[in-house]
N, C-alpha and C positions, 0 to 999 in steps of 0.2 A: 878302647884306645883313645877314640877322643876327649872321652873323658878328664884321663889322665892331661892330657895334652892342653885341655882346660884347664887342669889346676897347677901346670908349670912343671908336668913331670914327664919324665921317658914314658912312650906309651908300655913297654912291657910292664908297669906300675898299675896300669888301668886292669891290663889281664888277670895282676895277683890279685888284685883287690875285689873282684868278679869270682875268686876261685875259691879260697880258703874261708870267707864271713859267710859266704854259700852256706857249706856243711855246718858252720857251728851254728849258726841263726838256727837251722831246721831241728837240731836235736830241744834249744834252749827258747827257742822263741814260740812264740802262740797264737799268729798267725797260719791261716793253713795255706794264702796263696800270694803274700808278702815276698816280693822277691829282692832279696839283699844287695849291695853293691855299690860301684861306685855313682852319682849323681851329678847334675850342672851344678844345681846350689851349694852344694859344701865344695864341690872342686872351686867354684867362682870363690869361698869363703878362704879356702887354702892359698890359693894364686893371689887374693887378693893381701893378705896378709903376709904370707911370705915373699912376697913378688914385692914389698916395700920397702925388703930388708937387701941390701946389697951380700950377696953370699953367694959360694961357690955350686955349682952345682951339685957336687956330691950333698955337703954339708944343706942346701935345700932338701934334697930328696931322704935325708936322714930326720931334719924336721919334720918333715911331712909325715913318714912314719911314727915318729915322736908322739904328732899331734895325736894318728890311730890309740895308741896307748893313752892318754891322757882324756882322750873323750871318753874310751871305752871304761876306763875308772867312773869317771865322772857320774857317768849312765847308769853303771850297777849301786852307786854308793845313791844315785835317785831312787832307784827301782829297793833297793833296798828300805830307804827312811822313808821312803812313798812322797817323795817330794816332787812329782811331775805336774802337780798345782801351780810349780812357779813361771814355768813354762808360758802361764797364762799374760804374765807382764809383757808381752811381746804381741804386740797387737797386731791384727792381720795387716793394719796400713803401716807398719815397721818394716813388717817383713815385705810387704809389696813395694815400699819407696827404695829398699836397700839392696831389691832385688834387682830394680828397675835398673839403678844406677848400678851395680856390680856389672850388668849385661854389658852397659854403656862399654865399661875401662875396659870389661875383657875383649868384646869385639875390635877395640882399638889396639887391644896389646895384640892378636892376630894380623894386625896387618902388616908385620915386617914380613911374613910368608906370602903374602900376596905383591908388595913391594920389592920385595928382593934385597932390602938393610936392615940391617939391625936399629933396633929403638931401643930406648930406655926402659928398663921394667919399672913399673910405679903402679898404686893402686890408686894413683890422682889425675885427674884428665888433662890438665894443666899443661903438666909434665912430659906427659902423652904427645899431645897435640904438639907443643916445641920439636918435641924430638921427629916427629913424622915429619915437620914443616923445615926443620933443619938438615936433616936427609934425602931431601927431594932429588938432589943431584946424583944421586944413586942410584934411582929408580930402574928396575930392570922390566921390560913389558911381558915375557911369557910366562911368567910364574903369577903376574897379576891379569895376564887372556886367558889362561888356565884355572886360575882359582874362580874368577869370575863366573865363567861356563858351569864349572862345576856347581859351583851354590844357586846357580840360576835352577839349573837344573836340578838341586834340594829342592829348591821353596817352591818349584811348580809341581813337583811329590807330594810335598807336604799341602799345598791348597789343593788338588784333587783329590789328594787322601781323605782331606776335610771336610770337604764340602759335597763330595759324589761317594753314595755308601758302593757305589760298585766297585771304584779304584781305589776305597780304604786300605789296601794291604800296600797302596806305594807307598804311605807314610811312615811303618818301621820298613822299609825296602832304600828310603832312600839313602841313608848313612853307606851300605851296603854297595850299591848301585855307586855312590861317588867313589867309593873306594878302587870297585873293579876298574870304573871307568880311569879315573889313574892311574894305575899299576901299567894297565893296556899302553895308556898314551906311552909310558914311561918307556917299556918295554920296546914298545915298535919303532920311537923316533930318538929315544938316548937324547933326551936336552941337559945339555951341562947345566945349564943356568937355574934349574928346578932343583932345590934340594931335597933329600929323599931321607925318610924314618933313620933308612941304617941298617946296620946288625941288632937284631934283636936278640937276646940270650935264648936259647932251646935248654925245657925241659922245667921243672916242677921249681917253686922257690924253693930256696933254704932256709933251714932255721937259725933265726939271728936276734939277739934280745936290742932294742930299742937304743940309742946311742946318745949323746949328748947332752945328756940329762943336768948340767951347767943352764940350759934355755930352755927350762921347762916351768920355770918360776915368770919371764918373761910372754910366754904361750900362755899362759892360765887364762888370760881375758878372751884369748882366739879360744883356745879349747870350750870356754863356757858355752860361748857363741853359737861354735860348730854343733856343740851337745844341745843346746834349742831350740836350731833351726834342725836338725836331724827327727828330733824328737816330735815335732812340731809336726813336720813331714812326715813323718814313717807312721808313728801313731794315729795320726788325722787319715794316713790312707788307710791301717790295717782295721779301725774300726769300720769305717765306710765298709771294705770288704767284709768285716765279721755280721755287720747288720744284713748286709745285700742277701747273705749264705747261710743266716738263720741260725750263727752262734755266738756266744760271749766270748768277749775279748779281756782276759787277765791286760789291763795296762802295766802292772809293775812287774809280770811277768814279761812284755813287751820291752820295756825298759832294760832288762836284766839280759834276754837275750842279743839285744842291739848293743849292749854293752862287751859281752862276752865275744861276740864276733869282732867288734873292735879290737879286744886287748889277744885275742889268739892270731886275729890277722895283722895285727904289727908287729906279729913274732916272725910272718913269712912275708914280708915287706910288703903290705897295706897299707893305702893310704886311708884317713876316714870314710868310713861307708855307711850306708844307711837304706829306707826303706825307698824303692824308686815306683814312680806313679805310673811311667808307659809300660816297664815291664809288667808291673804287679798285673793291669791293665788285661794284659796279652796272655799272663798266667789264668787271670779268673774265665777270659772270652774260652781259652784252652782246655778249660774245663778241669782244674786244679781244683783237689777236695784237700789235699794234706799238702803235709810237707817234705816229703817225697821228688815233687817237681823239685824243689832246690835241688837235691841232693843230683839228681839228674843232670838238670842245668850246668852243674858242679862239676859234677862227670865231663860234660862235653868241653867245658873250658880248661878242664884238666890236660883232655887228648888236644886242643891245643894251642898247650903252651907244650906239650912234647913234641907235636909231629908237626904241627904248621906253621911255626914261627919264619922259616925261610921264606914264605908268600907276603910275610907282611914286610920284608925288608924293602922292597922298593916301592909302596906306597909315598907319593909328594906329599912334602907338609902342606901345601898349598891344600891339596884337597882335606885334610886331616885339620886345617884353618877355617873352611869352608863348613865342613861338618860345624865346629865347634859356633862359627859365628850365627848358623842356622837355628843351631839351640838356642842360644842366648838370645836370638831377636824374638824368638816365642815366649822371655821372660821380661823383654820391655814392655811392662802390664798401662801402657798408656790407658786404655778401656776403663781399667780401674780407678786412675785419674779422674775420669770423666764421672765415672759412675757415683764415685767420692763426693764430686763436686753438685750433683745433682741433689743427691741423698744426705750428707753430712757433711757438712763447710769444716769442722771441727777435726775429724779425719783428713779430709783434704788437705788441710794447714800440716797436719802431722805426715799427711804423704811427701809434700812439696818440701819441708823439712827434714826428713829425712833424705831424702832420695838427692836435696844439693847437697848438706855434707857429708854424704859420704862421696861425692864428683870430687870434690873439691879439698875435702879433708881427710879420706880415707875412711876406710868401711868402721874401725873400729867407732873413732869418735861418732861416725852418721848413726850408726845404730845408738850407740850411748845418748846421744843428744835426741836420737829420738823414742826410745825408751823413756827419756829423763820427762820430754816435752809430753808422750802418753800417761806416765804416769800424774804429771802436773794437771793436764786435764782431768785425771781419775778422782783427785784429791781436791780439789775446785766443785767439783760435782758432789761429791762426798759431804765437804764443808759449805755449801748452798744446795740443798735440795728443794726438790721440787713442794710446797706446800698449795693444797687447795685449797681455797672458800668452797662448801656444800652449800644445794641446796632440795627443793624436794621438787621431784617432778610432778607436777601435774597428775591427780586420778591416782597416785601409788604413794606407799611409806618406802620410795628409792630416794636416796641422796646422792645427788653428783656433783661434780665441778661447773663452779655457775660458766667458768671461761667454756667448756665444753658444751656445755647446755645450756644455751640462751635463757630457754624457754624454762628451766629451775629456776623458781622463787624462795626467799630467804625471811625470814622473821625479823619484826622489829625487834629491838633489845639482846638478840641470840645469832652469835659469832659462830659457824660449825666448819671446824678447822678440819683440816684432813694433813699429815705427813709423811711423806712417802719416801722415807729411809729412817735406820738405824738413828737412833739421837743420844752423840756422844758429845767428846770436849771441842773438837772440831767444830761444828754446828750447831751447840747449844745458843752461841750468841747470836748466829743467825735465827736461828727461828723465836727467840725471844723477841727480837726488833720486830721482825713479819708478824709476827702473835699484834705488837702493840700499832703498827700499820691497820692491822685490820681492827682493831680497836677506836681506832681514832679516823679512819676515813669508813665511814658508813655511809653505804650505797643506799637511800631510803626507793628509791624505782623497782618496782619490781619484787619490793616486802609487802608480808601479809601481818597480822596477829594485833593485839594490842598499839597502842598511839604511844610510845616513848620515844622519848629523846636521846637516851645514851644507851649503850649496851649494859647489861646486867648478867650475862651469858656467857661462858668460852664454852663450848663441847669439843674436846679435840677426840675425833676420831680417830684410833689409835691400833687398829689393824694390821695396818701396812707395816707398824714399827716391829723387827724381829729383834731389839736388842737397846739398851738402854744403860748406861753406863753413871758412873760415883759420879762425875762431875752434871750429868744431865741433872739425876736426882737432886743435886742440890741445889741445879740450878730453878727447880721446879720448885722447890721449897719458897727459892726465893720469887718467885711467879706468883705464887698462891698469897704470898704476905702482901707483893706489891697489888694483886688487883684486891686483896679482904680491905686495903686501905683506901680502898674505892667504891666496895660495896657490889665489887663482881666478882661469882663464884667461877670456879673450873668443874667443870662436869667429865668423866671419862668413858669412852665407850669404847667396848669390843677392845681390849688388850689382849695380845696370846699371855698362856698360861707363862712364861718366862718373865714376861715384861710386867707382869701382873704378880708375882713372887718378889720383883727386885723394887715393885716400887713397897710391898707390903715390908718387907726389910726393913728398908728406909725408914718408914714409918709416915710414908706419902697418904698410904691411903687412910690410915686413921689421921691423920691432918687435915686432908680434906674432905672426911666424911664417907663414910659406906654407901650411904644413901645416895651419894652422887655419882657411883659407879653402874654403867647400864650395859645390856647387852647389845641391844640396836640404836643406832642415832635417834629415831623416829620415839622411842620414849623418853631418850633424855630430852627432846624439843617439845613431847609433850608437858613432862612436870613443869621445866622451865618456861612452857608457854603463860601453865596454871600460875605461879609467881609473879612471872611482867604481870597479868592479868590483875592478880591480886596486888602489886605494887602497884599502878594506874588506879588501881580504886582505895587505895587508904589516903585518907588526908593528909595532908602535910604536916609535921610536927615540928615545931620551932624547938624542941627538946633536942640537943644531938643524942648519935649512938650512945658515946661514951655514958651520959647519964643514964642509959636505960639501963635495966637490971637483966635481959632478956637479951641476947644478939638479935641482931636483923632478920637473920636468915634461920633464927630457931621460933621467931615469934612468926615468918612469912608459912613454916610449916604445920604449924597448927590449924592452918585454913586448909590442909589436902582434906579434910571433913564435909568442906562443904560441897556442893553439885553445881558441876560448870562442864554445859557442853562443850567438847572438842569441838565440836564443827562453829559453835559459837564463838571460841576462843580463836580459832585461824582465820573466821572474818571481821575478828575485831569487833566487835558486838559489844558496846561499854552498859548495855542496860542487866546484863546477867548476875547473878549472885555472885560470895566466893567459891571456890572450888571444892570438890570433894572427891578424895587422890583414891578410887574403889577400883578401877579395873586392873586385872590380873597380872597383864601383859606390862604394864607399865612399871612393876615390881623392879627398885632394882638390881644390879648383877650380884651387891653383895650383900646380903642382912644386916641390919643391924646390930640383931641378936647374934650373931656369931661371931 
């Protein structure tokens, strides 16, 4: 009932929506202790969006309905095309700023029950606030020393529920507890001035197909909304549950039956429902294996809306204000702010953005804007990724990030690049600039191998990349022309078998050579050690390339013949012979011959 009353609706609305996605969740759904219904968050998302639109009461409570059919679509047409992936754009600091500032309006739109006038409905605080501030003269005190008590008396339920496992059972007690306590007051002292639920209808919904379907083209951006945050919610708790209980969870079957409960319960006047955390909660402590306990649960909210509807008729809204404002202050996730702020500035900025526009501009835009502002981050990140400099540790053939490891040394002449994303059209131009960065500022502190002055080396360590794209490839193309006209080779290492297909395609790898393709960094630094080495010991020729009849890099591999210790080559040792390329390990990733 408070529920309901959360999302701008008569409470017998809260009861249907409790009674009828009960039974169909348990036959279609596949969760075994997922308990169905109505929630704060999508009531907050209903009242928030509908409660902006100036409309009659009936004609709200017809939308609201409305909206059950149109998410319940939405849900099945995911669970069908297995499109609950998308789901993932909606980042947890979205949904925590948007939630934050929902709580904010709703608690404010409760307080004409505790003030005793009517306010303005709005999903903008603004608005809100004028109107509390311009009705002051109205103010009536029993309904606001009565609503007070009562929520007092919630949130010292709720912290001793919380905090002491012995009085855990006051925390679902006290919704309960406010209620009686109410009804009692109501009953023994008759205050005119407190208004009261009402008549509530007795007996079972009926069957009514969905109405005003003129404003269902208008809904689509709320219905989306409601169908990601439901999805987001129900899914996130029924797997939690399925792992805790030691079985698999069908998501698109999950999907399908949250859908299905939606579009049969807006045939028997449901508002949007979905998967709820305290119940499921109280299902699994209950010791729920199937889904069964629905149908039960179902049963009891069935007997009443038949038999005890006359008890809830003189319930004060004030306490039914008092409930709902108690909920809602346990979703102003301020903590999370904080915790934001500690751990990622980046999310922070995305909370704090969020969470004002929607105060200030309404939930649709604050989620949009902040959606828009997550995704902008996602796509920034995507197009600058993260590139390392490698180097080798100390005592091992490991290469890691010199930023990370001080104490990893790098080679004269040999650039060991590491990139750690995808390399598409997006960030091909970044990492060409960073590639020529690390080209042109060499760090000589803390290199070992041969005496050169300029680099003669890339190795990009190519691991990390799971995917590679037409315009990367051409961009490599032209990579490989710009450094041959410098007289520096690209070396490749460890590519997955995908990225290692699209560049042979291309025709990257017979471009730059078989031979320059390696399995471990640690041998492509060795051959390329053997070359600086051999470069630092041939004379200088006043002849350029171009006169030679022989390239550079096919006359520097005729010396792998000769014998040059490794261990002489990494200390730089200029008294050693040429090289001679015989051990096994250093073969490499592709033949020649093949």
């Amino acid at each position: 009932m408070s529920y309901a009353k959360l999302a701008g609706l008569h409470p017998i609305y809260g009861l249907y929506t409790g009674f009828i996605p009960i039974f169909v969740y348990a036959i279609f759904g596949s969760s075994r202790q997922l308990a169905i219904g109505p929630v704060a968050l999508v009531s907050l998302l209903v009242s928030n969006v509908l409660g902006g639109i100036h409309l009659s009461d009936e004609l709200y409570t017809e939308l609201a309905i409305l909206l059950a059919f149109m998410v319940g679509i939405m849900e099945c047409i995911m669970a069908l095309l297995r499109l609950g992936w998308l789901i993932r754009f909606i980042s947890h600091s979205v949904i925590s700023g948007f939630t934050t500032a929902s709580a904010i309006v709703i608690a404010l739109s409760q307080a004409k029950y505790f003030l005793g006038y009517d306010i303005v409905r709005s999903t903008k605080i603004v608005p809100l606030i004028k109107s509390i501030i311009s009705g002051a003269h109205k103010f009536s005190w029993p309904p606001f020393v009565m609503g007070s008590c009562i929520l007092a008396i919630l949130l010292v339920m709720k912290h001793l529920g919380k905090s002491r496992k012995q009085f855990r059972f006051l925390r679902p007690a006290g919704p309960l507890s406010a209620v009686i306590l109410g009804t009692v007051f109501v009953k023994i002292f008759h205050p005119s001035s407190i208004s009261l639920v009402g008549e509530i209808p007795e007996g079972l919904p009926s069957f009514s197909i969905p109405k005003n379907f003129e404003y269902a083209k208008s809904l689509i951006p709320t219905a989306m909304l409601i169908t990601g945050v439901a999805i987001l919610e129900s899914v996130g708790i029924a797997k939690a549950l399925a792992a805790k209980n030691g079985y698999e969870l069908d998501s698109s079957q999950e999907l399908f039956g949250l859908g299905m409960a939606n579009i049969l319960g807006s045939l028997f006047s449901a508002y949007p429902s979905t998967g709820s955390f305290s119940r499921s909660a109280v299902n699994n402590d209950s010791g729920a294996k199937t889904g069964l306990s629905g149908i039960v649960a179902g049963t009891v909210m069935g007997c009443s809306l038949l038999f005890l509807t006359p008890l809830f008729e003189n319930i004060p809204q004030c306490a039914l204000a008092a409930i709902v404002i108690s909920a809602v202050m346990g979703l102003v996730d301020y903590n999370e702010a904080i915790f934001l702020w500690h751990v990622d500035k980046k999310d922070f900025v995305l909370w704090i953005i969020t969470s004002t526009t929607t105060l200030f501009l309404g939930i649709e835009i604050g989620v949009l804007v902040g959606v828009g502002v997550s995704l902008a981050f996602v796509i920034h990140e995507s197009a600058n990724p993260h590139i390392a400099v490698l180097g080798r540790l100390p005592g091992t053939t490991i290469y890691r990030n010199i930023q990370q490891y001080p104490e990893a040394y790098t080679y004269n002449g040999i650039v060991i690049v590491r990139i750690d994303a995808p390399i598409y059209f997006a960030n091909i131009s970044y990492i060409k600039d960073r590639l020529r960065e690390y080209e042109a500022d060499v760090d000589k502190s803390a290199r070992h191998g041969p005496d050169v002055e300029r680099i003669h080396f890339v190795i990009l360590e190519m691991s990390p990349i799971t995917y590679i794209d037409s315009s990367a490839v051409q961009a490599l193309k032209d990579l490989h022309q710009e450094y041959k006209s410098r007289d520096i080779e690209i070396c490749i290492s460890n590519p997955n078998q995908d990225v290692l297909l699209t560049l042979t395609k291309a025709g990257i790898v017979e471009l730059i050579g078989k031979e320059w393709y390696f399995v471990r960094v640690h041998d492509a630094v060795q051959v390329c050690l053997q070359h600086v080495q051999s470069l630092n010991q041939t004379p200088k020729n006043p002849v350029s390339l171009g006169e030679d009849k022989q390239d550079f890099f096919q006359r520097l591999s005729k010396q792998r013949e000769e014998d040059l210790s490794i261990a002489e080559l990494e200390s730089g040792d200029k008294k050693t012979s040429a090289p001679r390329f015989t051990e096994p390990h250093l073969e490499p990733l592709l033949s020649r011959k093949s």
